[in-house]
ROSE-231057 format. One record per residue (C-alpha): x, y, z; residue in three letters; residue number from 0. Coordinates in nm, 4 decimals. Layout:
N
+----------+----------+----------+--------+-----+
:        x :        y :        z : residu : num :
+----------+----------+----------+--------+-----+
:        X :        Y :        Z :    ALA : NUM :
...
+----------+----------+----------+--------+-----+
//
This chain:
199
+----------+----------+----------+--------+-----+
:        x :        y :        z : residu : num :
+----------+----------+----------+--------+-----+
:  10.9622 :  11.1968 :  13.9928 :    UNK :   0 :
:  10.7525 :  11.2579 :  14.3332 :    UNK :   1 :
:  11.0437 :  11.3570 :  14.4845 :    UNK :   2 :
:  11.1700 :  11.6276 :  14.2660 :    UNK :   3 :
:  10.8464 :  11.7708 :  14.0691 :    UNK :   4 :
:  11.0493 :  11.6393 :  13.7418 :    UNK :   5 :
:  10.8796 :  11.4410 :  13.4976 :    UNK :   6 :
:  11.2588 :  11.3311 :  13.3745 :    UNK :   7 :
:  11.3805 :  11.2111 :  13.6591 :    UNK :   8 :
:  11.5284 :  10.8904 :  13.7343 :    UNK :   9 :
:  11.2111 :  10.6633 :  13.8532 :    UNK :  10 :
:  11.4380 :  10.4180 :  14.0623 :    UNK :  11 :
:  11.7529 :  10.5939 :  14.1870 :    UNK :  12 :
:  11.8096 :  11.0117 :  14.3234 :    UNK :  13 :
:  12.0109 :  11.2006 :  14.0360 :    UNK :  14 :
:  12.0558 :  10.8695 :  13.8062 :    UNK :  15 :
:  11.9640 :  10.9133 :  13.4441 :    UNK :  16 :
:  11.5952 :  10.7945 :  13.3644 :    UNK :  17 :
:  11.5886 :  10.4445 :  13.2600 :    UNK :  18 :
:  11.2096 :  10.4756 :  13.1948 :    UNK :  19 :
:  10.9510 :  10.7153 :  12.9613 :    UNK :  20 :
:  10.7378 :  10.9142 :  13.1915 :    UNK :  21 :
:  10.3982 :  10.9223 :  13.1469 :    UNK :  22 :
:  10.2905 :  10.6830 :  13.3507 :    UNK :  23 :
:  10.5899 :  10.7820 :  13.6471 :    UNK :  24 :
:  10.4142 :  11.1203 :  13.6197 :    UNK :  25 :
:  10.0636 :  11.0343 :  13.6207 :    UNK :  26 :
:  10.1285 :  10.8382 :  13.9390 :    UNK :  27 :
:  10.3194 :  11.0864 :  14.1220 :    UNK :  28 :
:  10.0662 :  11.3133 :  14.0395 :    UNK :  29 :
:   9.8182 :  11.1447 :  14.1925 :    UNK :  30 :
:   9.9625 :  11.0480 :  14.4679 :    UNK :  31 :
:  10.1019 :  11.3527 :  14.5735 :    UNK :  32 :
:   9.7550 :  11.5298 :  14.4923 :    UNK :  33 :
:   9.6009 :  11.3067 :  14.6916 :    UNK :  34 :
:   9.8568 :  11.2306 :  14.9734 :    UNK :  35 :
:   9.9207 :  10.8930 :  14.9968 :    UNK :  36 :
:  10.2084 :  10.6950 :  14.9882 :    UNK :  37 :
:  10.3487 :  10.5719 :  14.6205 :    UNK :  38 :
:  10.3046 :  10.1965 :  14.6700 :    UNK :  39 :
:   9.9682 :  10.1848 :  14.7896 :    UNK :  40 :
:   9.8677 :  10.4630 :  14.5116 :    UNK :  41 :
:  10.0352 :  10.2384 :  14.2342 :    UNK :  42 :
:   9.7980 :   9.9436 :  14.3338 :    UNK :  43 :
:   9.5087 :  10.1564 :  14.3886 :    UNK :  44 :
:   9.5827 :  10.2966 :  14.0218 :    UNK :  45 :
:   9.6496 :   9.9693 :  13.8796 :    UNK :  46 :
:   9.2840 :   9.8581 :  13.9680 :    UNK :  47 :
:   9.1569 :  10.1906 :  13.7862 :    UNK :  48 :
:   9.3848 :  10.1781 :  13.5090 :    UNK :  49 :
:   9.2796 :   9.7914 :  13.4333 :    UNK :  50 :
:   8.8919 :   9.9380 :  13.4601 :    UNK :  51 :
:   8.9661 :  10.1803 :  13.2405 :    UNK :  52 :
:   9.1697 :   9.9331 :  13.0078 :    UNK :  53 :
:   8.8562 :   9.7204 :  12.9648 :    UNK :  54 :
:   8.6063 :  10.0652 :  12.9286 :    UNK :  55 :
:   8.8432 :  10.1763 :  12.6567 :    UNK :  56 :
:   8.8460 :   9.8202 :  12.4613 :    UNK :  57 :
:   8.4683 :   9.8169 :  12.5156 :    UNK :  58 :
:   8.4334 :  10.1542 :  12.3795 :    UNK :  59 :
:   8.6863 :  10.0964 :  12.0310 :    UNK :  60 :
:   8.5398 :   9.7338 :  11.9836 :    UNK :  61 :
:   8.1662 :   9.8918 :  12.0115 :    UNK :  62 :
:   8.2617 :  10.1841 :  11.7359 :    UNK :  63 :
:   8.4024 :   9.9337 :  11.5116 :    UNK :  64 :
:   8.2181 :   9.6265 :  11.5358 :    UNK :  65 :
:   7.8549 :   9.7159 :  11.7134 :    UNK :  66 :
:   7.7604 :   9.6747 :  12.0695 :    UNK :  67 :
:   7.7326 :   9.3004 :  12.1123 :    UNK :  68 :
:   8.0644 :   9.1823 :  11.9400 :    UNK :  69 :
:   8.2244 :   9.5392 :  12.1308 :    UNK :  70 :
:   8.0834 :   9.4135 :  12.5138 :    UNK :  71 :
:   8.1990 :   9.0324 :  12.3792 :    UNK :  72 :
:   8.5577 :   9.1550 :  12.2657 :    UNK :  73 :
:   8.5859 :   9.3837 :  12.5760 :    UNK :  74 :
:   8.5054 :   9.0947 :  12.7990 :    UNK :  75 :
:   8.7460 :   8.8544 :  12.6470 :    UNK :  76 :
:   9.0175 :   9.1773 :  12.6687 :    UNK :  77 :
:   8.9829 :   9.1556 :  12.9943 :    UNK :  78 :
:   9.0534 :   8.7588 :  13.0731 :    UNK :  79 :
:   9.3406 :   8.7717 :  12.8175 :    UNK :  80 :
:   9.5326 :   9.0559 :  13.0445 :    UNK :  81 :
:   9.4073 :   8.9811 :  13.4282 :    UNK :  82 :
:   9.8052 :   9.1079 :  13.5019 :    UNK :  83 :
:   9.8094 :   9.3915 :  13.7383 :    UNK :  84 :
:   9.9329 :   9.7840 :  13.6101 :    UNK :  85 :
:  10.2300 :   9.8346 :  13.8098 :    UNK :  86 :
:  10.4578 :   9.9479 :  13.5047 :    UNK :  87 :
:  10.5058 :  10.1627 :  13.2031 :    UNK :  88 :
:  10.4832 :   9.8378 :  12.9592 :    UNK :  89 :
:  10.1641 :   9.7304 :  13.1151 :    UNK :  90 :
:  10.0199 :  10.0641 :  13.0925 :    UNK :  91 :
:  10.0831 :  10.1395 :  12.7639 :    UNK :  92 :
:  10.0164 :   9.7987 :  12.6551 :    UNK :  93 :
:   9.6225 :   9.8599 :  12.8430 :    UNK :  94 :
:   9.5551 :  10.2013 :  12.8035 :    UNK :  95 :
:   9.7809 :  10.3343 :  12.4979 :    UNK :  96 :
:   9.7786 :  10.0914 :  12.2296 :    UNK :  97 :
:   9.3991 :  10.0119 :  12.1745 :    UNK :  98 :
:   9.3446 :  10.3968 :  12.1327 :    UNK :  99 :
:   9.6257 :  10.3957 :  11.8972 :    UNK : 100 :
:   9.4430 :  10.1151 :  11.7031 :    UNK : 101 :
:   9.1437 :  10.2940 :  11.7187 :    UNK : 102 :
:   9.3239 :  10.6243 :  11.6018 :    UNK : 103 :
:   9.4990 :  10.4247 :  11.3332 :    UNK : 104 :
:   9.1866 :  10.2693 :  11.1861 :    UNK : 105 :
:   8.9661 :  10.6116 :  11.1532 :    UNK : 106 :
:   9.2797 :  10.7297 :  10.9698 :    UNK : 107 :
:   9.2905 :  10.5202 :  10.7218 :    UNK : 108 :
:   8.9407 :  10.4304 :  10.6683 :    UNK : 109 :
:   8.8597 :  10.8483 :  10.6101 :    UNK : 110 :
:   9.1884 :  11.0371 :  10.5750 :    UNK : 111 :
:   9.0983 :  11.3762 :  10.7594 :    UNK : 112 :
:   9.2559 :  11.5935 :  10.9570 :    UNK : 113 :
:   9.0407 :  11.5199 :  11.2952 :    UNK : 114 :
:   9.1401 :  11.1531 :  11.2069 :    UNK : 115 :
:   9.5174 :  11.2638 :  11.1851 :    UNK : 116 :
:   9.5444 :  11.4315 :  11.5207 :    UNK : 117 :
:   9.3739 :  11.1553 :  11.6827 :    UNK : 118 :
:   9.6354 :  10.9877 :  11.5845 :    UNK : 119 :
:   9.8959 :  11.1817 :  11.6172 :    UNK : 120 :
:   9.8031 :  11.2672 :  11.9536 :    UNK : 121 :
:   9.8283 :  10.8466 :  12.0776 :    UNK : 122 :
:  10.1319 :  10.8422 :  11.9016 :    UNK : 123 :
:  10.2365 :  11.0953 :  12.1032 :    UNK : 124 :
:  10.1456 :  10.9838 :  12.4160 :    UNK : 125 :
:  10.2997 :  10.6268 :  12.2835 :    UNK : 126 :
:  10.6515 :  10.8323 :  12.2377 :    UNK : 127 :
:  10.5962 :  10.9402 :  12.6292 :    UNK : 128 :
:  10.4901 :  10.5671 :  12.7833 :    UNK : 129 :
:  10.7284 :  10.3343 :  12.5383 :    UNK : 130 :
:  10.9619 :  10.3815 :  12.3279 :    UNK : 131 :
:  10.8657 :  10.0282 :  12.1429 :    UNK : 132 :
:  10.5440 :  10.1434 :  12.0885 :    UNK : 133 :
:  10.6220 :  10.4437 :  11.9475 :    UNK : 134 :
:  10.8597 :  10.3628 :  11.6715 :    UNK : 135 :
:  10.6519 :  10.0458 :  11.5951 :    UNK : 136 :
:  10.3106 :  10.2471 :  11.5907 :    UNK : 137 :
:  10.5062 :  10.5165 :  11.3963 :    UNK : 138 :
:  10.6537 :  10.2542 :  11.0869 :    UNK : 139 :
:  10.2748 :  10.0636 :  11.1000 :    UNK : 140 :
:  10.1072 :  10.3944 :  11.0715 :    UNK : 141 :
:  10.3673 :  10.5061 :  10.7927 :    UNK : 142 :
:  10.3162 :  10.1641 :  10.6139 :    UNK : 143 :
:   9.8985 :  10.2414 :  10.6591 :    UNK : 144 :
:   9.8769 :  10.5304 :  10.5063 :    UNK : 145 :
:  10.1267 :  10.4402 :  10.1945 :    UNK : 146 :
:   9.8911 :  10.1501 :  10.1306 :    UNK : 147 :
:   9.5982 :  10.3723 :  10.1531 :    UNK : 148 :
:   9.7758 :  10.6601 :   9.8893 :    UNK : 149 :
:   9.8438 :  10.3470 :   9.6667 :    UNK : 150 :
:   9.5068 :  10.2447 :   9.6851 :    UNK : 151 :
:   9.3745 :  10.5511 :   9.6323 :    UNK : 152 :
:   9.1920 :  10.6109 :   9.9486 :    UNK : 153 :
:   9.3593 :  10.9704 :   9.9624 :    UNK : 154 :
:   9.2086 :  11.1981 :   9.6971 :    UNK : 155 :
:   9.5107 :  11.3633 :   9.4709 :    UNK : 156 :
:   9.5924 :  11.6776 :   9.6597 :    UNK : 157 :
:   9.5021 :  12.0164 :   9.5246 :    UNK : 158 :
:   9.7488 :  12.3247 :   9.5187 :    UNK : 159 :
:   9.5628 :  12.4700 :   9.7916 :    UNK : 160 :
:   9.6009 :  12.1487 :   9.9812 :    UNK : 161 :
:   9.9550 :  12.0737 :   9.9144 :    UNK : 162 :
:  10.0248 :  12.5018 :  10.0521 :    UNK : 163 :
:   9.8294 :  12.3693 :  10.4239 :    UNK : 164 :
:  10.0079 :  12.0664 :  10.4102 :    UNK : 165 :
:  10.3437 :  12.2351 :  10.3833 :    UNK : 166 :
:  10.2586 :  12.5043 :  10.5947 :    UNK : 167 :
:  10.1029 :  12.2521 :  10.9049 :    UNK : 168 :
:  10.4132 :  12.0331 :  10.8344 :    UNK : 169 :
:  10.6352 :  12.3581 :  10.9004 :    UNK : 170 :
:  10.4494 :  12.4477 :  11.2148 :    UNK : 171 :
:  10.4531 :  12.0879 :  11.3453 :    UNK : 172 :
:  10.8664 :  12.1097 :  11.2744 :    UNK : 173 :
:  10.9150 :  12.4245 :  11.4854 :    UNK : 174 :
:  10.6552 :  12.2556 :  11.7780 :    UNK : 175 :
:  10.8701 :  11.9523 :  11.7791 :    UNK : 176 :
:  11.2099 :  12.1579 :  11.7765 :    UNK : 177 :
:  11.0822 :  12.3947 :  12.0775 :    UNK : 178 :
:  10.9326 :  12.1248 :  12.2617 :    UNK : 179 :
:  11.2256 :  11.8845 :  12.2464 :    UNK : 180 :
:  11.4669 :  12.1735 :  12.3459 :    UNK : 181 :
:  11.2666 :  12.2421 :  12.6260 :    UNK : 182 :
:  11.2412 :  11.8528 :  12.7615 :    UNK : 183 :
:  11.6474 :  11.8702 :  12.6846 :    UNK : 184 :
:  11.6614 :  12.1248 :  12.9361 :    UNK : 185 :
:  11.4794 :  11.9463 :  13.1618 :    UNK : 186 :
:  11.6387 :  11.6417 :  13.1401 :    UNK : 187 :
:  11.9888 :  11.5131 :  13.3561 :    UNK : 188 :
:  12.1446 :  11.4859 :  12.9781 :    UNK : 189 :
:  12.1714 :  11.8575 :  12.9620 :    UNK : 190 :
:  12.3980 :  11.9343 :  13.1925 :    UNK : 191 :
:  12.6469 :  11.6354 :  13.1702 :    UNK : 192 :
:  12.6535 :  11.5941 :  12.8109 :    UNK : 193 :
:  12.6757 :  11.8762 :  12.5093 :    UNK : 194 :
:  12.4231 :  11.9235 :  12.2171 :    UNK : 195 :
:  12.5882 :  11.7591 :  11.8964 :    UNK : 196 :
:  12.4731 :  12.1150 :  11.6947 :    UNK : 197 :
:  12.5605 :  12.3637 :  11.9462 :    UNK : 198 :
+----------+----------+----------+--------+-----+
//
C-alpha cells in the first residue's frame, strides 16, 4: 500500500489481489511514509498508540454510559483483558472499531435520531473498511436493534413528511454507495482482470 499510494493493494505480495480490508494498511502507510520511517518499526510504534487510544476510547463510551467511576473501572479492566499488541487489521478493529460501534449502536436505539444514525452509520462504515466480520455482524445486530426498538415502539409512527426525507435520504445514500463503490472498483486489481457482472 506504501509502495504504490493504493489503498487496494495487496498488503503482503507486489500486484497480488488484496487479501486484507484497508483501513488500517492505509493508516499505517500513511504514517509512516508522512513521517519517514521504516514500516516495521512504525507498526510497533502505532501499535503502542493504537492500544492507548483503545483504552481512551473504552474509558470514554464506559464513562457516557455508566458514569465516571464504573467508566475509569471498565476501561481499566479493558485494558488487562486485551494486553495483545496492534500489529493487524483484526486487532485493530477489534480495539479501536468495535467499542465505537457499540457506543454508536446504543445512542441509536436508546433515541432514534438522525445524529444517532450517522454515528452509526459512519462506524459501520469504517467496520466495512477494517473487517469484513465486523461489518456484516454489526450490520444484522444493528438491523435486529432497531426492529426490536420499532416493535417496541421506541420509534414514533412516521409522518408523511417523514416517510418523503426518509425516501429521499435513502435515495441519496443509494446513488453515494453506487458512485463510491464504482470508484473503489476502479481502483481495485479486480477491475482490470475480471468484468462487471452488469456491464
Amino acid at each position: 500500500i506504501r509502495a504504490s499510494r493504493n489503498p487496494m493493494a495487496s498488503c503482503s505480495v507486489s500486484g497480488a489481489l488484496p487479501g486484507y480490508l484497508p483501513l488500517y494498511g492505509t493508516i499505517v502507510a500513511a504514517v509512516t511514509g508522512a513521517g519517514g520511517w521504516a514500516v516495521v518499526p512504525g507498526m510497533l510504534a502505532l501499535s503502542v498508540f493504537f492500544r492507548a487510544l483503545s483504552t481512551v476510547i473504552a474509558w470514554w463510551v464506559f464513562t457516557r454510559l455508566y458514569g465516571r467511576a464504573a467508566g475509569l473501572a471498565l476501561a481499566c479492566g479493558w485494558s488487562l483483558l486485551h494486553p495483545e499488541p496492534i500489529l493487524k487489521y483484526t486487532e485493530f478493529t477489534l480495539a479501536v472499531i468495535v467499542p465505537l460501534y457499540f457506543h454508536a449502536l446504543f445512542r441509536f436505539v436508546a433515541r432514534p435520531a438522525l445524529p444517532a444514525a450517522v454515528y452509526l452509520g459512519l462506524t459501520l462504515a469504517a467496520a466495512g473498511y477494517s473487517h469484513a466480520v465486523v461489518f456484516v455482524g454489526g450490520t444484522f445486530i444493528a438491523g435486529i436493534a432497531t426492529a426490536i426498538g420499532v416493535l417496541a415502539g421506541a420509534v414514533p409512527s412516521p409522518s408523511s413528511a417523514f416517510m418523503r426525507a426518509r425516501r429521499s435520504c435513502a435515495s441519496k445514500l443509494v446513488v453515494a454507495c453506487s458512485i463510491s463503490s464504482m470508484w473503489l472498483w476502479a481502483l481495485s486489481p479486480w477491475s482490470s482482470d475480471m468484468p462487471l457482472a452488469f456491464a
